[in-house]
N, C-alpha and C positions, 0 to 999 in steps of 0.2 A: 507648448506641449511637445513632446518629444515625440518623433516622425518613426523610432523606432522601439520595439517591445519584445522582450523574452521574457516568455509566459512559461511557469512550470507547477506542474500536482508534483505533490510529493511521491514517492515511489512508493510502489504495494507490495508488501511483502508475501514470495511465495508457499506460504506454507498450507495455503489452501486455495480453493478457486474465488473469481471477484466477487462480489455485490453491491449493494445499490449504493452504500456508501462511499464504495471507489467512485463510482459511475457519478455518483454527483458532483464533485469536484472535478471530475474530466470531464464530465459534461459542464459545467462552468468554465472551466479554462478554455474550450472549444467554441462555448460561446463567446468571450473574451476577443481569441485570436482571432474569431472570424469577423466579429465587428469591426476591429483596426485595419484587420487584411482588405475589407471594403471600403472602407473610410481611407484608402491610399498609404497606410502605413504599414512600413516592412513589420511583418513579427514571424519568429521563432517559439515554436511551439514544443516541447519538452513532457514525456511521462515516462516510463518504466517500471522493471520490476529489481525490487531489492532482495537480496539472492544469497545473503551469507548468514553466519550465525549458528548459536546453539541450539535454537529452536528448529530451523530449517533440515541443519543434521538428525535432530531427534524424529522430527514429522518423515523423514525418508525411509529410518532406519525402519519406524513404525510399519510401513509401507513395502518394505523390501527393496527398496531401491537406493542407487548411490544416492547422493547429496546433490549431480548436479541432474541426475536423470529428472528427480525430482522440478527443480527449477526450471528443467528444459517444459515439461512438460503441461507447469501450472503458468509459467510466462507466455504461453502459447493462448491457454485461457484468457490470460488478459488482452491478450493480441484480439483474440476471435469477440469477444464481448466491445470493446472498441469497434472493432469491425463493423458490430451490428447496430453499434449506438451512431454511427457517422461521425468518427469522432477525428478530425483533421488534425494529426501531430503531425511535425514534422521531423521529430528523431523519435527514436523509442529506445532507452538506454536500458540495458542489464549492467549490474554489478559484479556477474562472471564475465562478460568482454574482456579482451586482453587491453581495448583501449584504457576502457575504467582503473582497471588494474596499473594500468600505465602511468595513469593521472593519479591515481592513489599515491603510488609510489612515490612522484614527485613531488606534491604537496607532502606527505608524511617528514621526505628528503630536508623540504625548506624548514618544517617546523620544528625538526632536530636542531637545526641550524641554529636557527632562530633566539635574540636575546631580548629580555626584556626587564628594562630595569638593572643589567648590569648580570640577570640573572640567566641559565637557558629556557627556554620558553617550554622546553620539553625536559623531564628528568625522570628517574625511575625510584619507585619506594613501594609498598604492601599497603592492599588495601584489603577492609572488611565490609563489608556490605549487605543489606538485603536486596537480592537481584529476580527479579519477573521474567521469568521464561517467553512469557507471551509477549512481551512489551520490549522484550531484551534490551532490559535498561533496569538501573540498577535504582532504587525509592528509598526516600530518607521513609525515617516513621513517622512524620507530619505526614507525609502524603497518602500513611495507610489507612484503610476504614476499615475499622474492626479487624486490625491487622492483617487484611488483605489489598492486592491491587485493587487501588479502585476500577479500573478498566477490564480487568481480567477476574475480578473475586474469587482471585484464588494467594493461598499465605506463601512469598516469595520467598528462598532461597538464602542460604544464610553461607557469603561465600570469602572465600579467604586467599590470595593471588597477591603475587609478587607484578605487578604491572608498570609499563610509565607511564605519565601524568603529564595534563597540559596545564600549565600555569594559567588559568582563567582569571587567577585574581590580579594580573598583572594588566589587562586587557578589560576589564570589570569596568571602570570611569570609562573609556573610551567610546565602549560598547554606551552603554546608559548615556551618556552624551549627544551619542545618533538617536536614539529614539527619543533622549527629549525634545530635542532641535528639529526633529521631524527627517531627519536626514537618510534615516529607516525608519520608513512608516509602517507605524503597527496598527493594522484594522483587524475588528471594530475598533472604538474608542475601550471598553471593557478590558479586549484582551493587549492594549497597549498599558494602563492601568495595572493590569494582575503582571503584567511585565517588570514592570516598574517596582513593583510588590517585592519581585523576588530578591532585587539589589537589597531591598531594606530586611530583608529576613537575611540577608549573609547568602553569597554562593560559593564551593567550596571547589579546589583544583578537580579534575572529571579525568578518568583514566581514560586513556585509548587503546589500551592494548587487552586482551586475554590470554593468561599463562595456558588455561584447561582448555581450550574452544580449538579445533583442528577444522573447520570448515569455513576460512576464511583466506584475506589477504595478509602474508609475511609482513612482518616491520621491515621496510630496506638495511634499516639499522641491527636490526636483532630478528634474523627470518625464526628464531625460537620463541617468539610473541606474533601472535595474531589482529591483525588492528580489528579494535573494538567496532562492532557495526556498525555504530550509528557513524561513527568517524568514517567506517568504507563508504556510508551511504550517502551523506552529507556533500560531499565531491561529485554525486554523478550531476548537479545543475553547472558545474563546469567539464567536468570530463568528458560531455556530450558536445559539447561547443568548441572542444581543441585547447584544453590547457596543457594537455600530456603530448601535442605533436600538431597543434596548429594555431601557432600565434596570430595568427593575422584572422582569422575567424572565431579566436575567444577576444579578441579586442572588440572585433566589429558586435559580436552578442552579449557581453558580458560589460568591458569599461564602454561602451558609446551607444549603450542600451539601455533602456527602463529595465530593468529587473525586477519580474513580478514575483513572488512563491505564492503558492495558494498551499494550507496546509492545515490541518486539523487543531484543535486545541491541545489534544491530548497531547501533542509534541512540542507545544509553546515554547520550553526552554532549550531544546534544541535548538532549530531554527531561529529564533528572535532574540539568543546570547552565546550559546557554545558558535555557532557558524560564523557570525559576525569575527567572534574572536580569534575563530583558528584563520579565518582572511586577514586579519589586523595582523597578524602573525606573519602571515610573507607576503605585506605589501600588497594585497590585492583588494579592490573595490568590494565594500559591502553590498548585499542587496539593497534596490529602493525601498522595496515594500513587502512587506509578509504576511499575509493575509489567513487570520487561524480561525477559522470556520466553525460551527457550533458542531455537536450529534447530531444525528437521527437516533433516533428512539421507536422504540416500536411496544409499543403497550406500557411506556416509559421508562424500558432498557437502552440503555446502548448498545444499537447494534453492532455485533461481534462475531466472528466465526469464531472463537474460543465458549462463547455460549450459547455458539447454534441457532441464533433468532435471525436468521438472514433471509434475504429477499432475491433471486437470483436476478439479473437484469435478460436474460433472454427471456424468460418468462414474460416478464413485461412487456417484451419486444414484440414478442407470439402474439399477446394482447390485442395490444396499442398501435402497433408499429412503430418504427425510432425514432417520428417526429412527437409525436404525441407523448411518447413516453420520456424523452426530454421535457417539453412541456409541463406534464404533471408534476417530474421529480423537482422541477425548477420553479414551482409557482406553490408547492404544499406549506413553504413558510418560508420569509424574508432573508434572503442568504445573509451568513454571518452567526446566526442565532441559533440555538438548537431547537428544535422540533419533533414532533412526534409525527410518523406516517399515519395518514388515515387513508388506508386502503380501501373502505369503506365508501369512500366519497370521489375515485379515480375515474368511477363510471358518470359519476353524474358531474362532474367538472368535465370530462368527455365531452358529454352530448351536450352541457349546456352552454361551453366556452369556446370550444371546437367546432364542433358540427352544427349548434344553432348559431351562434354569433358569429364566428369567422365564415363557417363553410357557407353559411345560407348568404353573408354579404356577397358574397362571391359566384354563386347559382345564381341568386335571385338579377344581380347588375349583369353579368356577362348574357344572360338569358332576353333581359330586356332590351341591351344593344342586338341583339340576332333577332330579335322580333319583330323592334320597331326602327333598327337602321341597317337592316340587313345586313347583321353580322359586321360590320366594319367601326371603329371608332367614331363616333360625331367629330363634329366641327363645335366648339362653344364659342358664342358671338357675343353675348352681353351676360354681365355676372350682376346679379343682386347682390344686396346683403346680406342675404343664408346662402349665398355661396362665395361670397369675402371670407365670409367668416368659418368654416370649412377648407377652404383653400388655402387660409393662412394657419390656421390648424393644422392641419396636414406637414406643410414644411416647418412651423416651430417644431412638433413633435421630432423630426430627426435631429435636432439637434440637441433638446431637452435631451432622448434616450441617448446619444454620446456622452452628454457628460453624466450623465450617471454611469455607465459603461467604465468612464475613467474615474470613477471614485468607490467603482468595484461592486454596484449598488445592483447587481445581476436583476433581481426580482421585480427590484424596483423601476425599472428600464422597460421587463416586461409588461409591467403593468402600464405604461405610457402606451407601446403600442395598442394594447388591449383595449385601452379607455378611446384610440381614435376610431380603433375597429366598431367598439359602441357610439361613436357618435357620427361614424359614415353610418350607420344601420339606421339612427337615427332621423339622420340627413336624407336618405332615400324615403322612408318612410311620409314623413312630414311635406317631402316635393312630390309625391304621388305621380312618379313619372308615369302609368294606366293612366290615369286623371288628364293630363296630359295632351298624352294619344287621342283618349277618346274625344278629346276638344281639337283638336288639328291644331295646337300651340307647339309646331314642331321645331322652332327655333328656343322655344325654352327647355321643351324635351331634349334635346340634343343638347344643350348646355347643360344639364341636369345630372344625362348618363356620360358627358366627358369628364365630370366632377367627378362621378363615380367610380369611371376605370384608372382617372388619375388618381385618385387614394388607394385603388385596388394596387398600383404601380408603387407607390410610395409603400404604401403596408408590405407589400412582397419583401424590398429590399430591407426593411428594419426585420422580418421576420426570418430572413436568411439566415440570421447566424443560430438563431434557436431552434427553427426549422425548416431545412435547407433544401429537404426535397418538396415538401408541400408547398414551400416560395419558390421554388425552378415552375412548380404544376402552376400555381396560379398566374406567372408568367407567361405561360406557354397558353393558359389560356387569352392573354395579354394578345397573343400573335406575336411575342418574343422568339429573335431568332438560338439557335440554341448557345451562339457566341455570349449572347444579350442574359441567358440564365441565371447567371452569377452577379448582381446589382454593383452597381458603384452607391455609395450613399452620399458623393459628392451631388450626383443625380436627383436623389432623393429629397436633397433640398431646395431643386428648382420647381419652377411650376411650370406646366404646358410643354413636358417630355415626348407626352406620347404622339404620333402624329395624325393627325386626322386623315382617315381611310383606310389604317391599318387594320385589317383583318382579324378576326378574331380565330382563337387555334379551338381546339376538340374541351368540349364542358363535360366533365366529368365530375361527383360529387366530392369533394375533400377529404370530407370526414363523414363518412357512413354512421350513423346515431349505431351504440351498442347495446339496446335496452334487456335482450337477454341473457347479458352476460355479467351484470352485477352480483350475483349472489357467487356465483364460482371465481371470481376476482379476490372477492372478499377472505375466501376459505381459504385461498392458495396463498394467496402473497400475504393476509394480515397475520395469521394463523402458522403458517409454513406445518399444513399436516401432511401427514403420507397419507395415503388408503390403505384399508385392509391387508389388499392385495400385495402391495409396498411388505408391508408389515409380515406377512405369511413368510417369504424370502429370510427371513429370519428366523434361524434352527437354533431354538433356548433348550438347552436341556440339564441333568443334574451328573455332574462329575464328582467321584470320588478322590480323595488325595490320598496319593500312595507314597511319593518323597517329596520333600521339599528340600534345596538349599539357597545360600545367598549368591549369586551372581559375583565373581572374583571381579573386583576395580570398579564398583557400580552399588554407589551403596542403597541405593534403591531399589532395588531388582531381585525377586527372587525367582528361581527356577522350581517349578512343580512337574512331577509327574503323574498325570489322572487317570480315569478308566472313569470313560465312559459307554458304558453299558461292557462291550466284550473288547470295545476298541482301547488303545491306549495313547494317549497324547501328551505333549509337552507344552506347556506354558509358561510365558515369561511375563512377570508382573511386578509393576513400581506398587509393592505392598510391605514392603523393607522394614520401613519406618513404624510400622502399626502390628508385625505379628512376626515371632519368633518361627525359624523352620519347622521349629520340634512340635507347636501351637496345632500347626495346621495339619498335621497327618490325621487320616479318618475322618476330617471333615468332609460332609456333603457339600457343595459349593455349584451355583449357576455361573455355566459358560454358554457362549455365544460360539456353536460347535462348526457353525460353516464358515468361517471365516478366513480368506483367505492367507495362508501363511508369511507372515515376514520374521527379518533376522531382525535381532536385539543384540547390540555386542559382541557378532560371529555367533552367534544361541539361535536355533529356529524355533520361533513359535508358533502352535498352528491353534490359536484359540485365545478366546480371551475371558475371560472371568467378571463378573458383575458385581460392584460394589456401590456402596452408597457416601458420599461424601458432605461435608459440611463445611471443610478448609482447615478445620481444630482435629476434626479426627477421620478415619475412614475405617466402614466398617460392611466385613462381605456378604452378600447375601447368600443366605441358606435357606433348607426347606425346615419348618418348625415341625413334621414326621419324620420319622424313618420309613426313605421308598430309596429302591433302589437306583442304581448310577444307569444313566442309558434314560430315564423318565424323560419324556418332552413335557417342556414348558407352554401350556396353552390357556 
């Protein structure tokens, strides 16, 4: 097993703030790094934010902001949401760094170079395509459902670009080769299979550049081509590590490393064949393993800020706290798989896996050493058979939860400690240490409650990596000094760690039960409603149209000017497509009149207009009387 690991989430793109679904894969990767990191092996831990593209520039402009104020501001978000989840990276790359940019460069450099089959690995020709704003990636029509993204349901982009091309079909065997042979392992078994899927459906050469897109990285080659994002993006798991300016630290993370990705499905052919390819390309080591994770769903959508059904993770934080709300996100269903969130059941998985099972093992034993040995560890002198059998329980379980640890089985892992947790609770119960006491058997008592705080000792360090500060706390109630906080799990496999007479530190409860806060868990996080009050802050009212025209270089776009009530305003709206300028003069139309202004194309717009959409057509909303312009919407 290899002694070292670079662990990496795929990058979050900033065109909106995090939620629960970044958070869960960072929160898996955290779990990840920090299990190895205790278990004595080096690992490099790897996330950031993806920062270029035509989506990015459109969400800024929306916004009145440049393109990178924007990125400055939402990678900041992900910074702070980290923050709060405890989440130990050890880089944190952006895609506007100059480093990035660096390493962009010089990968892009090599694969210019680059020949394959006699042919160059990179060339230039016209592509047509259907392209997803939101996904910024371009969808055969197999991939459409009912002629939308399926990830986004919304109808993509019909676009037309003079671009270069990476020869993927030149690298296609090579690729497919590693993953049959295991040499890049694709987990689960499933998304290794639907891999394999795609060689046998034909995969076809994939551009890297955009002719129309101005908010990205220059081709080295041709700075009049923007490399295509997923291409900027794809590089920041070496750019981070010193491909563009430190060779001797991308060798040590990268060729003499496990390289792990951890990455959604919905990016499967990225990751698990264009990436491999473009490394085949100049020489460099594939990843070991790619790990493409199922959804979250939430009322059995996929959650998406393009659809508004998100979960914020500070919220939960406010809740829960970071241990806990790690916890829930990581045990709601079998990592790998997709799922649905039941927010509904966060409170009573709480109180009933948390606070009664873990927290009370933990009160109820440390309680009973301050009782009846005054506070200091026993001595255990002779061990039965229900404390063999416990005792060897205890050290199988850390080594059972590594390897599942190393076969990526997150959940599953958890669940090992959880089942020791129930069967010390068990254990204490059935040895009736009161029982005990009250017989003066204080040589069995004392061997009873050193059984005790030794599984208390072992459970901390396997629950470190999931949660790190509740295992420092039941440490410290160990009488761990605060060097001792952070577990070895080398440790964890021995028996008869702790030492007789050790002192016990301050008993404090773990996990406080939440029983009145079930019903407002539910409404906020399943739900995602505003209040009222929320709601009022929004000023709906009816504008008249007085001009319209089209938006010059922007075929979507038209320019209105309203009157509402005696005021008069300007509106910039992607309604292009569906109503002629001449259509819309004298129409009543509802706008969203408080809103603060941003620029559309050098155009100020100080409002926005409500319409109704279905993906086939859009159509605005109006009042079905005549009332005048100035009316609030209530």
């Amino acid at each position: 097993m290899s002694k070292r690991f670079f662990i990496t989430t795929p990058i979050y793109y900033v065109n909106d703030k995090p939620h629960i679904g970044h958070s869960y894969t960072t929160i898996v990767g955290d779990v990840l790094a920090r299990f190895h990191r205790i278990n004595g092996e080096e690992t490099f831990y790897l996330t950031g934010t993806d920062e270029h593209g035509a989506n990015v520039a459109e969400v800024a402009k929306a916004q009145g902001k440049t393109p990178q104020q924007l990125c400055d501001q939402n990678s900041q978000l992900f910074k702070a949401a980290w923050e709060k989840l405890d989440i130990s990276y050890d880089y944190f790359v952006r895609t506007t760094d100059q480093r990035h940019e660096k390493a962009v460069g010089k990968l892009l450099t090599e694969m210019n170079r680059a020949k394959v089959e006699g042919k160059p690995a990179v060339y230039q020709g016209e592509y047509t395509g259907l392209y997803c704003l939101g996904c910024e990636k371009f969808l055969t029509e197999k991939e459409l459902v009912d002629g939308k993204c399926p990830n986004h349901l919304t109808v993509p982009q019909r676009i037309t670009e003079k671009n270069y091309f990476f020869r993927l079909s030149g690298f296609i065997s090579q690729v497919e080769s590693l993953i049959r042979s295991g040499k890049i392992k694709i987990v689960p078994e499933e998304r290794k299979l639907e891999t394999l899927g795609l060689f046998k459906q034909g995969l076809e050469d994939f551009s890297i550049s955009r002719e129309k897109v101005t908010w990205g990285i220059p081709l080295p080659f041709d700075p009049k081509q923007i490399a295509y994002v997923w291409v900027d993006a794809l590089p920041n798991y070496i750019s981070a590590i010193g491909y563009g300016d430190n060779p001797k630290e991308f060798q040590k993370w990268w060729t003499k490393a496990e390289v792990i990705h951890l990455t959604g499905k919905d990016i499967l052919k990225f990751h698990n064949v264009f990436w491999p390819a473009m490394l085949l390309a100049v020489g460099v080591k594939t990843p070991d393993m790619v790990v493409n994770h199922g959804f979250f769903t939430v009322k059995g959508q996929k959650m998406s800020k393009t659809l508004g059904n998100v979960i914020d993770p500070h919220y939960l934080v406010e809740q829960f706290g970071a241990d806990a709300t790690r916890y829930l996100l990581l045990t709601q269903f079998p990592f790998g798989l997709d799922g649905d969130i039941q927010a509904d059941r966060f409170v009573e998985k709480f109180n009933s896996e948390l606070a009664n099972d873990l927290g009370n093992l933990v009160s109820r034993a440390a309680k009973m050493i301050k009782d009846y040995c005054q506070g200091a560890i026993p001595e255990a002198k002779a061990y039965d058979k229900s404390d063999e059998e416990i005792r060897s329980l205890a050290t199988q379980t850390t080594q059972k939860v590594m390897e599942l640890i190393y076969e990526i089985r997150v959940t599953a892992a958890i669940e090992e400690v959880f089942k020791l947790v129930k069967k010390a609770n068990q254990y204490i119960e059935s040895s009736a240490p009161w029982n005990l006491a009250k017989n003066n058997d204080f040589e069995k008592l004392n061997t009873k409650l050193y059984l005790a705080a030794e599984m208390l000792r072992i459970i901390s360090a396997l629950l470190y990596p999931i949660m790190p500060n509740k295992a420092a706390q039941i440490r410290e109630v160990l009488g761990f000094s605060e060097k001792e906080l952070i577990p070895s799990l080398l440790k964890a496999k021995e028996w008869g760690v702790l030492p007789a007479g050790q002192k016990l530190g301050k008993i404090e409860p773990l996990f406080p039960r939440m029983d009145k806060q079930a019903k407002k868990v539910e409404a906020n996080v399943e739900d995602n409603l505003i209040s009222i009050e929320e709601f009022g802050k929004v000023q709906l009212k009816v504008a008249e149209v007085k001009e319209a025209e089209k938006v010059a270089g922007a075929d979507k776009l038209l320019k209105l000017k309203v009157n509402v009530g005696d005021e008069e305003k300007q509106i910039v709206a992607g309604i292009a497509s569906y109503y002629q300028p001449k259509d819309l003069i004298g129409k009543k139309i509802i706008v969203v009149n408080n809103l603060k202004p941003a620029t559309l194309r050098g155009i100020k717009s100080e409002g926005m207009l409500l319409a109704a959409q279905d993906g086939k057509s859009l159509v605005l909303l109006t009042v079905d009387k005549d009332i005048g312009s100035g009316a609030k919407i209530s």
